[in-house]
C-alpha positions as CSV (number, residue, x, y, z in Angstrom):
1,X,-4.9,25.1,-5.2
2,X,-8.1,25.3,-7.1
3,X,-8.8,21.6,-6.9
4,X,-9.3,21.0,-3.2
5,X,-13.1,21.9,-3.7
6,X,-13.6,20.2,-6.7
7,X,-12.1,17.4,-6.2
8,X,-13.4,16.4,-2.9
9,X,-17.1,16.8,-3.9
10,X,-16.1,14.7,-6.6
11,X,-15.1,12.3,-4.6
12,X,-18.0,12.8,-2.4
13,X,-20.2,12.3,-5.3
14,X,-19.1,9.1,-6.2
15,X,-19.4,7.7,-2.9
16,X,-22.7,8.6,-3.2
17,X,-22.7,7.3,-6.7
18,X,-21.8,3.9,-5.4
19,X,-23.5,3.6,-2.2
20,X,-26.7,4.2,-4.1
21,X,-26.0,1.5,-6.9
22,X,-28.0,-1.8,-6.5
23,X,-26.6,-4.1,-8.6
24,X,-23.2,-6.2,-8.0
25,X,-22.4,-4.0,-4.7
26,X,-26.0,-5.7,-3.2
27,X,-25.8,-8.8,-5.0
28,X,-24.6,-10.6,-1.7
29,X,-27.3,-9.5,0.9
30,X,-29.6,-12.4,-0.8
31,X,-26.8,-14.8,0.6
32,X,-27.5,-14.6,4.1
33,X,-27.0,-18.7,4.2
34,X,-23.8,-19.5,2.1
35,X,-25.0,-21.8,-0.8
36,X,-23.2,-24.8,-2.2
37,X,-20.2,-24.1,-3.9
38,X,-19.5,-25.3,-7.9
39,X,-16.4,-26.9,-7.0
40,X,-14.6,-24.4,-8.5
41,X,-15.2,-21.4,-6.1
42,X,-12.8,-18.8,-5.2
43,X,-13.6,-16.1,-2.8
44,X,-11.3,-13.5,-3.0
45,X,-11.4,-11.0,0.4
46,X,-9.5,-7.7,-0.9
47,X,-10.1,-5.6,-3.7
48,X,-6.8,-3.8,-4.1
49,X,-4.3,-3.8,-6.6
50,X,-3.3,-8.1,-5.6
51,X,-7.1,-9.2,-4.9
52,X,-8.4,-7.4,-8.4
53,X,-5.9,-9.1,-10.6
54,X,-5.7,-12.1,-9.1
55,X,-10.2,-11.9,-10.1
56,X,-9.6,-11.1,-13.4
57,X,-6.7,-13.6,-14.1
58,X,-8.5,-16.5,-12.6
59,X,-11.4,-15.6,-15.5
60,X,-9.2,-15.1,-18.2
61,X,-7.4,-18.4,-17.1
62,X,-10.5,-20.5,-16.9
63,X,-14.3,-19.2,-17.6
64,X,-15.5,-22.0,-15.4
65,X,-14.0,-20.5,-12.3
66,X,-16.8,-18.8,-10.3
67,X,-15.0,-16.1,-8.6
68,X,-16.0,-13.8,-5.9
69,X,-14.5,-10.7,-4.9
70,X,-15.2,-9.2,-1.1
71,X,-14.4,-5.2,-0.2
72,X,-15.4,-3.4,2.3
73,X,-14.8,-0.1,0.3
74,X,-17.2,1.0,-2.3
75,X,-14.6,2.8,-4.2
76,X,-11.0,2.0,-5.5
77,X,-9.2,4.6,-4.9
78,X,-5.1,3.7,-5.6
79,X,-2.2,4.0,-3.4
80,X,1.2,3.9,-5.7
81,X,1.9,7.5,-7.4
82,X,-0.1,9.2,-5.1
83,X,2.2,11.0,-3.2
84,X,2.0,13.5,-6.4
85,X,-1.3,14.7,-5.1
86,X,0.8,15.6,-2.0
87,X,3.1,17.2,-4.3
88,X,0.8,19.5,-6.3
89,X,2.2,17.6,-9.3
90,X,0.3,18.9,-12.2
91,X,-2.4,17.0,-14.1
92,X,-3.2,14.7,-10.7
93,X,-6.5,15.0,-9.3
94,X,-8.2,12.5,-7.0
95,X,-10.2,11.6,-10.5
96,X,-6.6,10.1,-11.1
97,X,-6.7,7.2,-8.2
98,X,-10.6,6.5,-8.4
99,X,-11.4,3.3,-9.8
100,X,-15.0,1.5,-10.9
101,X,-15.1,-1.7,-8.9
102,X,-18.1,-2.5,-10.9
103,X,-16.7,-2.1,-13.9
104,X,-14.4,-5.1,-14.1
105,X,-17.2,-7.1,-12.1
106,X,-19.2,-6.7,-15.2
107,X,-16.7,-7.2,-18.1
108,X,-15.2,-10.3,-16.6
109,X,-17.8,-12.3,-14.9
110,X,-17.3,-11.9,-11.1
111,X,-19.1,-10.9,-8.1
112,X,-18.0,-7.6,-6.5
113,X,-19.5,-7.8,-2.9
114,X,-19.5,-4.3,-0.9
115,X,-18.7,-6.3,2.5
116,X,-16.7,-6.3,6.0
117,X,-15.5,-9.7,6.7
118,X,-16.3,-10.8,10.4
119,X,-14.9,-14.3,10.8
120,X,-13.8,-17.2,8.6
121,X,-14.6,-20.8,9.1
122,X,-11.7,-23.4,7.4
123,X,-13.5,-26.5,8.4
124,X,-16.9,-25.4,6.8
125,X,-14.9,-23.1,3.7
126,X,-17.5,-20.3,4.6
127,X,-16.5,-16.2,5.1
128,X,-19.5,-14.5,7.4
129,X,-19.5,-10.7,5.9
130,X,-21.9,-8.0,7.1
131,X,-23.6,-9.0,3.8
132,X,-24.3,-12.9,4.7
133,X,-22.5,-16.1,4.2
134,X,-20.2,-17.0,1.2
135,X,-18.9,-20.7,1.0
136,X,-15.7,-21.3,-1.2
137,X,-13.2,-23.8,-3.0
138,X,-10.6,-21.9,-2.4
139,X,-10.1,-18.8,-0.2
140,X,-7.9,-15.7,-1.3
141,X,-6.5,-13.5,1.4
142,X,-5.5,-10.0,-0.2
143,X,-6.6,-7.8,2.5
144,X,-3.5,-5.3,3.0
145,X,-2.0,-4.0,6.1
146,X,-3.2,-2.2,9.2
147,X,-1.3,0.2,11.8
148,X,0.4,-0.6,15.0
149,X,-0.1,2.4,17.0
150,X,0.1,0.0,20.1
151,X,3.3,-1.8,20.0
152,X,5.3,1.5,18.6
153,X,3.6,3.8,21.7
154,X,2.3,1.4,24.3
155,X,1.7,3.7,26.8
156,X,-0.6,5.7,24.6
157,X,-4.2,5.3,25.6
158,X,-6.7,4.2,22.7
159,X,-8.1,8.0,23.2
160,X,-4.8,9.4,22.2
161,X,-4.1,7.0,19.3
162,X,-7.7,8.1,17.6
163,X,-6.2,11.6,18.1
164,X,-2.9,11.5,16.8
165,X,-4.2,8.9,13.9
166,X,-6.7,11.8,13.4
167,X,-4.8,15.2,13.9
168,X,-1.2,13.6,12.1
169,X,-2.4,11.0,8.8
170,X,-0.5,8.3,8.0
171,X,-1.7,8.0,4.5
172,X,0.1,4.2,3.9
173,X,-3.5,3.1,3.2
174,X,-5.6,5.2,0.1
175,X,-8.7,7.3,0.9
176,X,-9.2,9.7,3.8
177,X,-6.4,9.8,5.3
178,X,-4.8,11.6,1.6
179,X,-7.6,13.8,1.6
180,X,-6.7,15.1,5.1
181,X,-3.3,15.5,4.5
182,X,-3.6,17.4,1.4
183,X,-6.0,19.6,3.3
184,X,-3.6,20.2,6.3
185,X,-1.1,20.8,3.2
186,X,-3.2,23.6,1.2
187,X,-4.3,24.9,5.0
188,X,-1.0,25.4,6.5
189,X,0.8,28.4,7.8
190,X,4.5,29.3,6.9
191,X,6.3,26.6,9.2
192,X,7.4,23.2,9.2
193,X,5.9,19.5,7.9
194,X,7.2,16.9,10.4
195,X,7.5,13.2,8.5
196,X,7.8,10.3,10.4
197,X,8.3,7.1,8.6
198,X,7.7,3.4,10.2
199,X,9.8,3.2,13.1
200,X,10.6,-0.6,12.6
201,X,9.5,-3.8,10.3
202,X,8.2,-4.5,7.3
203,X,5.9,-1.9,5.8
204,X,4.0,-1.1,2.9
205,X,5.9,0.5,-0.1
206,X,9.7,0.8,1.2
207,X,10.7,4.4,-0.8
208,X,7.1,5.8,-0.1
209,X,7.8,7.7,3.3
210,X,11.5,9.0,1.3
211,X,9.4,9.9,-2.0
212,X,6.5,11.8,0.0
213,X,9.6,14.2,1.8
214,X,10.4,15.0,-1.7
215,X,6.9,15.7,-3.2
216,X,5.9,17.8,0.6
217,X,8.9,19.6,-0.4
218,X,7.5,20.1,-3.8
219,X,5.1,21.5,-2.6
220,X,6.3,23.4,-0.1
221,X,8.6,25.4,-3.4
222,X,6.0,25.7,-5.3
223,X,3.4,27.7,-3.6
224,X,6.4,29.7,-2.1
225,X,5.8,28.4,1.7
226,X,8.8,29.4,4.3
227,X,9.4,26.3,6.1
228,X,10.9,23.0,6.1
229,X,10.0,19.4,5.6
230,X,11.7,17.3,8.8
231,X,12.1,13.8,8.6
232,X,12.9,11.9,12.0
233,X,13.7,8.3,11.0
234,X,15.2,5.5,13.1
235,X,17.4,4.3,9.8
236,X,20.5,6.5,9.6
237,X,19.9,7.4,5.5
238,X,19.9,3.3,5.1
239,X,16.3,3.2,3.9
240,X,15.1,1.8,0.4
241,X,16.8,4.1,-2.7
242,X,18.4,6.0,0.2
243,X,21.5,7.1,-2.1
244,X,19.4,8.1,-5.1
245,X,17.1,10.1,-2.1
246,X,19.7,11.7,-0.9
247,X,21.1,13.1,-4.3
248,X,17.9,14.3,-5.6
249,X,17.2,15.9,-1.8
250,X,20.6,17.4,-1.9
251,X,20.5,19.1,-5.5
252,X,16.9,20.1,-5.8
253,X,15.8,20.9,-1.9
254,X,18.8,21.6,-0.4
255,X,17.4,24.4,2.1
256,X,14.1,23.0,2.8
257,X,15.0,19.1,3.6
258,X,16.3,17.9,7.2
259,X,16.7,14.5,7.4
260,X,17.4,13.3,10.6
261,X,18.5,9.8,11.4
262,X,18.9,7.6,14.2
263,X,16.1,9.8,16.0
264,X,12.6,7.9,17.9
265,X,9.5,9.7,18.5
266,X,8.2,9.8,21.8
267,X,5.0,11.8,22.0
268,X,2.8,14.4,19.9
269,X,0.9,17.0,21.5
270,X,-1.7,17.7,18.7
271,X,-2.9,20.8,20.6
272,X,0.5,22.7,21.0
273,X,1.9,21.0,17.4
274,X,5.0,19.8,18.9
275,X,7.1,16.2,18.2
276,X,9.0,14.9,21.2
277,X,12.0,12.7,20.1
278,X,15.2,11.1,21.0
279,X,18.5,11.6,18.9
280,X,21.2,8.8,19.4
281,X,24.9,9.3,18.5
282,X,24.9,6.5,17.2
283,X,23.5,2.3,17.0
284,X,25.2,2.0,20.4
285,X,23.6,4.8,22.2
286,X,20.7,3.4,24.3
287,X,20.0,6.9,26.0
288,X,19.9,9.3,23.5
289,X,19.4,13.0,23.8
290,X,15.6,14.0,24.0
291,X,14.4,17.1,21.8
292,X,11.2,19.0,20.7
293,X,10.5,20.1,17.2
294,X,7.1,22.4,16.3
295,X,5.0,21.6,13.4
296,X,2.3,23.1,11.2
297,X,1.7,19.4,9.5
298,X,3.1,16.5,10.9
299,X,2.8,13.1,9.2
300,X,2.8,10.1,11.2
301,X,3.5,6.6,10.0
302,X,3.5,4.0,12.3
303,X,4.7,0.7,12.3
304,X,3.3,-1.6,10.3
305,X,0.8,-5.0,10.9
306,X,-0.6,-7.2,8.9
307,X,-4.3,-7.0,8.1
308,X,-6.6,-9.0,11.0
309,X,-8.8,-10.7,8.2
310,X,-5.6,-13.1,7.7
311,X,-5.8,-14.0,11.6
312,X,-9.3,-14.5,11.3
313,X,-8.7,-17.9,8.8
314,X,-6.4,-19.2,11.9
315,X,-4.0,-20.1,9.7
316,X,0.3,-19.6,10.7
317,X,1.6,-16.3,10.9
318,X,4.2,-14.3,12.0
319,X,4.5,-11.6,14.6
320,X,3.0,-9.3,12.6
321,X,0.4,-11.2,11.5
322,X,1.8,-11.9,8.2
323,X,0.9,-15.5,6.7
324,X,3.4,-18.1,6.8
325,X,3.6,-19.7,2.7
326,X,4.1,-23.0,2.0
327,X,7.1,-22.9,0.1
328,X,8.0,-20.7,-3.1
329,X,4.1,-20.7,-3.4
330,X,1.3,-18.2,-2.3
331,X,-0.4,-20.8,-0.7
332,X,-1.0,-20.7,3.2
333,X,1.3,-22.9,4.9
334,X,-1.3,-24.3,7.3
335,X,-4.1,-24.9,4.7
336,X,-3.9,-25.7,0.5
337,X,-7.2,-24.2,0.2
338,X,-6.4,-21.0,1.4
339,X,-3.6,-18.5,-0.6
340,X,-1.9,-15.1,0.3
341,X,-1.2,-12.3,-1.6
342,X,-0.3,-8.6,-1.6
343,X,1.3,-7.0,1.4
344,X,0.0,-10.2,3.5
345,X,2.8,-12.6,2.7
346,X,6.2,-13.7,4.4
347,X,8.0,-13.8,1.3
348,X,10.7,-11.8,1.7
349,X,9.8,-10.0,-1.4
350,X,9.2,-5.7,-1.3
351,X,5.4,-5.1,-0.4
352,X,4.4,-3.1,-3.3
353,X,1.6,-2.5,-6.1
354,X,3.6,-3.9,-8.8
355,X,4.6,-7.0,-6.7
356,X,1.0,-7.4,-5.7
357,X,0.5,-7.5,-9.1
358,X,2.8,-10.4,-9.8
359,X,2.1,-12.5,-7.3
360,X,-1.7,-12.1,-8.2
361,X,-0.7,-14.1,-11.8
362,X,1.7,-16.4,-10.0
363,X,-1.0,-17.3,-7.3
364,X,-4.1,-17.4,-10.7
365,X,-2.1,-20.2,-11.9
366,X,-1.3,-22.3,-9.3
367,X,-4.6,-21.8,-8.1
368,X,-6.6,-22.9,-11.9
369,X,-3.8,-25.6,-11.8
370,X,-5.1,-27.4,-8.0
371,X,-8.8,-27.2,-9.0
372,X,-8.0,-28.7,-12.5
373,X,-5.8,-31.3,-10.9
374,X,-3.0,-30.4,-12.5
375,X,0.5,-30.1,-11.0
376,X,2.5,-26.9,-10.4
377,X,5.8,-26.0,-10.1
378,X,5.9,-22.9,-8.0
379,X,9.7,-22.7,-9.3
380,X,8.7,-22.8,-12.6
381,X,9.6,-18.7,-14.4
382,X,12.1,-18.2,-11.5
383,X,14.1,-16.0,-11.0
384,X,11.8,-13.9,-12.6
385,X,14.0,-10.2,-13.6
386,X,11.8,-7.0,-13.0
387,X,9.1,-9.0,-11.5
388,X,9.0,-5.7,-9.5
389,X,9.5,-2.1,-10.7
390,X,9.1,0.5,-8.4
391,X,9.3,4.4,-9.6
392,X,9.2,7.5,-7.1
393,X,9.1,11.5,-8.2
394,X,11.5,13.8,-6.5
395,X,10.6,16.7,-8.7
396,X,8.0,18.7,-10.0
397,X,9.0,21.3,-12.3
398,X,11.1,19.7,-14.3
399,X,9.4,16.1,-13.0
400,X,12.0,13.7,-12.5
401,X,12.0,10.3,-10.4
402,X,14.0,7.3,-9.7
403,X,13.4,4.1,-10.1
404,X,14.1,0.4,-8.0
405,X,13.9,-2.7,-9.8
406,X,13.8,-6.2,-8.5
407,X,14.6,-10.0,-9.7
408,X,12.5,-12.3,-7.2
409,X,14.3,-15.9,-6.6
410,X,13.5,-19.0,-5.0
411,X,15.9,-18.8,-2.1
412,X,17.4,-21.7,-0.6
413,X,16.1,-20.4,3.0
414,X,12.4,-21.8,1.3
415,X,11.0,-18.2,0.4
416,X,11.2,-15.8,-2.4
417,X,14.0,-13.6,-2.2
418,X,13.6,-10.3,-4.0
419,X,16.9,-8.4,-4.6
420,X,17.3,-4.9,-6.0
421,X,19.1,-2.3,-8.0
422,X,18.9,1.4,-8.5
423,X,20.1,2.2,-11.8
424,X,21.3,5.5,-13.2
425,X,19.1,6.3,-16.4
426,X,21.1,7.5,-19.3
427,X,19.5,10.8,-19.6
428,X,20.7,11.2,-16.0
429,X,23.6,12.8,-16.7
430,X,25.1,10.6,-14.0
431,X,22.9,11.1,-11.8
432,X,19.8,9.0,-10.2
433,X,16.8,10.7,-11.4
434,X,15.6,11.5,-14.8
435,X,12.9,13.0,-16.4
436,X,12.5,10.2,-18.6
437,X,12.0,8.3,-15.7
438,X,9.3,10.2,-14.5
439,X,8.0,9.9,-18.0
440,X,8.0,6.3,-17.1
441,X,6.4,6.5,-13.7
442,X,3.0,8.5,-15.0
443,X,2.9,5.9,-18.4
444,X,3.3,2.3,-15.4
445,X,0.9,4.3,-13.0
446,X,-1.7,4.8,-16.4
447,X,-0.7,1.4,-17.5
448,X,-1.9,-0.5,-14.5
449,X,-5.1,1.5,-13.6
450,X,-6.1,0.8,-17.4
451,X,-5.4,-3.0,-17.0
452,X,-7.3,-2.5,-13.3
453,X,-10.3,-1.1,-14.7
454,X,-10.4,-1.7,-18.9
């Protein structure tokens, strides 16, 4: 546990680092009034795995693209692979999820404006920022997700949300809220960590809630804590690589796992550290039998949203806010000018890094394609097989993960379709996880902050 100092005056430091730089991150304060665009002006408004691809591609792709990309973090700081910090995996430090926004600003040729979006004008193709005005060609929407404390506990108060958000980290979204967790982690008593995942809906990351009960439990083994990792999920073990979850849970953490299906959280008292719940008998049980469980950590994950930046561009969505797509495209539905990416999208494809990834290149070249007036086929490389690989440790010592991979399709419903398959790696030994699989999971997770930030 030597690294909880370290490591968080290191992030500190860079922070400070950052906030202190004048350059790129300060650029956009001259542009109070957004100045004419080139005609070839794309403003992209998230700098996550999706919105700093998509910048780079659209370079590579055509030099005469002025491209623009909007953050309102000053550091990169990675989501995918870092429940291992949870995990006390060795070798991962916070140095491993920190990227140099600046960095690829400068290599490619694109503005990196430090910025909170307030509100987005279609008719004049302006975003107002807390740094100024930016006018655009086309707009890029790659903003993420948010929470939805509200509609999972609408009769908590906005007081009681900021305390439980506080007091029980979701850590769905990088920066802080890790940090806190693996604080509570390294601070705890002997007792119990209670994970919830999202209660309902689409969410970031499918296995992540399933692959941070295996790391917590990790964790738990290796620093010899007495206590259990709890998991109180709505889905009765039907959850994203639920068999191959289940397996590892059952061979390598048999006495410290609980999962609990079928179960709904109904309040958290952060003072006494105790989870109220429900526990049905089954999908037809509308009553269910209420319960208490006491916690030393409890990690809460709401329900899911889409980010409010994509509301702002008053362009269709769904309940949750994600955009509606025109087609097999990533273009908005409502306007050609504007495209989605990342978690934002109605595709019915898994919201993760690596797909964020993908549909970054898919959406550079249809996008070079409209401002060159040339035609695209949003068909065209479908169905694409492994357009998504997703990898998730259940082990530390030996490391070992599993791994989901997906073929994306151009559904006859209008939307991409992504359909998946756990495989067994040959040196399994019939099982789902492999340590040459978790070889694989640190080289992708290497791979892509190198392409990110080289």
């Amino acid at each position: 546990m030597a690294m909880n100092r370290r490591d968080t005056f290191k992030l500190v430091g860079v922070a400070a680092a950052a906030a202190a730089m004048p350059s790129i991150a300060t650029a956009s304060e001259k542009k109070s009034t957004a100045k004419k665009t080139s005609g070839k002006s794309v403003v992209i408004v998230g700098g996550g795995f999706g919105g700093l691809t998509i910048a780079k591609a659209l370079r590579k792709k055509d030099k005469n693209i002025e491209v623009t990309v909007i953050e309102k973090n000053n550091i990169f700081m990675a989501c995918p692979f870092s429940n291992t910090l949870l995990g006390g995996l060795d070798g991962v430090s916070l140095d491993t999820f920190v990227g140099d926004y600046f960095q690829p600003a400068g290599k490619y040729g694109y503005d990196f404006v430090h910025a909170t979006v307030t509100s987005i004008d279609r008719k004049a193709k302006t975003v107002t920022t807390t740094a100024g005005d930016i006018a655009y060609d086309i707009l890029v929407l790659s903003p993420g997700i948010a929470y939805d404390y509200e509609k999972q506990f609408p009769t908590w108060s906005s007081e009681k949300i900021a305390e439980v958000s506080q007091a029980c980290p979701a850590a769905l979204m990088p920066g802080n809220e890790h940090i806190a967790l693996k604080r509570q982690l390294e601070n705890m008593d002997d007792g119990n960590v209670i994970i919830i995942p999202p209660a309902t809906g689409k969410y970031r990351c499918p296995p992540a809630p399933y692959e941070r009960i295996a790391m917590v439990a990790n964790y738990l083994k290796k620093e010899g804590i007495e206590g259990k990792v709890i998991a109180l999920d709505t889905r009765n073990g039907k959850f994203a690589k639920g068999a191959a979850f289940q397996e590892s849970w059952k061979d390598i953490f048999p006495d410290i796992i609980e999962y609990h299906g079928l179960t709904e959280v109904v309040d958290i008292d952060t003072e006494k550290k105790v989870v109220t719940y429900k526990v049905f008998e089954d999908e037809a049980d509308d009553e269910g039998v209420l319960k208490t469980e006491k916690y030393e950590v409890c990690n809460l994950i709401p329900i899911n949203k889409c980010s409010p930046v994509v509301a702002m561009a008053g362009i269709e969505v769904d309940g949750a806010g994600y955009a509606m797509m025109d087609g097999y495209s990533f273009r908005s539905k409502t306007d050609s000018n504007i495209y989605v990416i990342g978690d934002a999208v109605t595709h019915a494809i898994p919201p993760s890094g690596q797909t964020a990834i993908w549909a970054a290149h898919r959406a550079a070249g249809q996008i070079t394609d409209q401002l060159n007036a040339k035609a695209n086929d949003p068909k065209a490389g479908l169905p694409a097989k492994a357009a998504n690989v997703c990898y998730s440790m259940v082990s530390g010592k030996p490391e070992e993960a599993i791994m989901v991979t997906h073929t994306f399709t151009a559904d006859p419903s209008g939307k991409l379709v992504g359909k998946g398959n756990v495989p067994k790696p040959k040196d399994g030994g019939g099982k789902f996880r492999s340590k040459g699989t978790a070889k694989a999971t640190r080289e992708w997770f290497g791979g892509v902050m190198r392409e990110l930030f080289s």
